[in-house]
C-alpha positions as CSV (number, residue, x, y, z in Angstrom):
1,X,-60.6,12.3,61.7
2,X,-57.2,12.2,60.4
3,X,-58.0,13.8,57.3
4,X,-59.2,16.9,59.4
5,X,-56.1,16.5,61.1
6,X,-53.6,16.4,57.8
7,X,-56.1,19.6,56.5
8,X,-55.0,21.8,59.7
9,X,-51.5,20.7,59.2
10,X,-50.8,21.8,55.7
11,X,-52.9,24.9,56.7
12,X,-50.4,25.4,59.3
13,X,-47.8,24.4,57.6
14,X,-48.7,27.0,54.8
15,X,-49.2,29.9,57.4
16,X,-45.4,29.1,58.8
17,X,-43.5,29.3,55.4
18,X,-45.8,32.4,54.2
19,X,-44.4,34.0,57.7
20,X,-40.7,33.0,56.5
21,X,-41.2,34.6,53.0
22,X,-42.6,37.5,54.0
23,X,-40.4,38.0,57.0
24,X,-38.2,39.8,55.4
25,X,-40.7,43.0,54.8
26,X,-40.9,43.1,58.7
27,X,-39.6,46.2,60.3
28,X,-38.8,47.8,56.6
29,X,-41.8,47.3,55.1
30,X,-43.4,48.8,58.5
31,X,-41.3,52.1,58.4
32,X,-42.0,52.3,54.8
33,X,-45.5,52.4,55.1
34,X,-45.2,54.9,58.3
35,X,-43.4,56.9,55.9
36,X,-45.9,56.6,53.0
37,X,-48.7,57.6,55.3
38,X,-46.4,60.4,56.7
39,X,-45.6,61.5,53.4
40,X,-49.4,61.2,52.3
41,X,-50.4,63.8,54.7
42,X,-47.4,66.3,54.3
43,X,-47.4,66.4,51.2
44,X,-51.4,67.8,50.9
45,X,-51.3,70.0,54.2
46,X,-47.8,71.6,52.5
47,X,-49.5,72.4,49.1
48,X,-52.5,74.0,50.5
49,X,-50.4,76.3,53.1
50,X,-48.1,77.1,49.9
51,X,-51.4,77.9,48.1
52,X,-53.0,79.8,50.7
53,X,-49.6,81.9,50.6
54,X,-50.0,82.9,47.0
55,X,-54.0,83.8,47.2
56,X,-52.8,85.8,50.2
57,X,-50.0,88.0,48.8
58,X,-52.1,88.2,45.3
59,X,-56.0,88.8,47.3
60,X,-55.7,90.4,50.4
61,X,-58.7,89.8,52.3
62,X,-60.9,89.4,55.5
63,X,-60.5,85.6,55.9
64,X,-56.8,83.6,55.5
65,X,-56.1,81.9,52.5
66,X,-53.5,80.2,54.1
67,X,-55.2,79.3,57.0
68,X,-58.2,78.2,55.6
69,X,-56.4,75.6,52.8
70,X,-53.7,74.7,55.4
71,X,-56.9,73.5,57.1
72,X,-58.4,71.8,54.2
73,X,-55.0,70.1,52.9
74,X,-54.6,68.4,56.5
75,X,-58.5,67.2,56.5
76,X,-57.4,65.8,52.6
77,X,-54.2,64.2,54.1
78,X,-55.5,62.3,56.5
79,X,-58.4,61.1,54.6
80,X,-55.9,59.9,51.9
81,X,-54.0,58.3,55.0
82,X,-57.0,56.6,56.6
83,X,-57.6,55.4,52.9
84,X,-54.1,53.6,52.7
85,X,-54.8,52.1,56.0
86,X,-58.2,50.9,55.0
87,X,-57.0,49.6,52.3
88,X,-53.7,47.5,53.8
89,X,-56.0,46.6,56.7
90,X,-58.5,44.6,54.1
91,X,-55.7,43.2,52.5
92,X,-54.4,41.5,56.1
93,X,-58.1,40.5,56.4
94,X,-58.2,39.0,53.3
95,X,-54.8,37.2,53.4
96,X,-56.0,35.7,57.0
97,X,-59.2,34.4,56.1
98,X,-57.7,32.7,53.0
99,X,-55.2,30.8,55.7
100,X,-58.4,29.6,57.8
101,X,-59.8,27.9,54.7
C-alpha cells in the first residue's frame, strides 16, 4: 500500500515540475504553431495560384490554370497542416501515457 502510494506521488510529482518547465512555451509556443500551420497552408495555395497565373498567360485554354492549381495547392495545404497536427497530437499522446506509467 504505501509503496503504491509513494509511486503516484513521484508520478505526480514528475507531471507538476514537467508543467513548470514547459510552461514557458504556453501561449508562444501556441501562436507559433497557429502560425506554422497558417503558414503551411499559404504558402502551397499561393504557389499553385502564382503557377496557374503563368500556365494561363503562356496556354490559354478552355479550363483555368489558376483555378484548377489554386484548388489543388489548398487540398496540399491542408493535408500538410492536418499532418503537423497529427503529428504534435501523437506526441501529447505519447508524453501523457509516459506520465501514467
Amino acid at each position: 500500500m504505501a509503496e503504491e502510494f509513494v509511486q503516484k506521488a513521484g508520478a505526480k510529482a514528475a507531471r507538476k515540475i514537467k508543467a513548470r518547465r514547459d510552461a514557458s512555451q504556453g501561449v508562444w509556443f501556441g501562436l507559433g504553431m497557429m502560425g506554422l500551420i497558417g503558414w503551411s497552408v499559404a504558402v502551397p495555395t499561393l504557389a499553385g495560384a502564382a503557377l496557374g497565373l503563368w500556365l494561363d498567360e503562356r496556354q490559354a485554354g478552355a479550363h483555368s490554370w489558376t483555378l484548377a492549381l489554386l484548388v489543388g495547392g489548398l487540398c496540399l495545404g491542408c493535408l500538410n497542416a492536418w499532418h503537423w497536427v497529427a503529428k504534435e497530437d501523437k506526441a501529447m499522446q505519447d508524453e501523457l501515457e509516459e506520465g501514467h506509467e
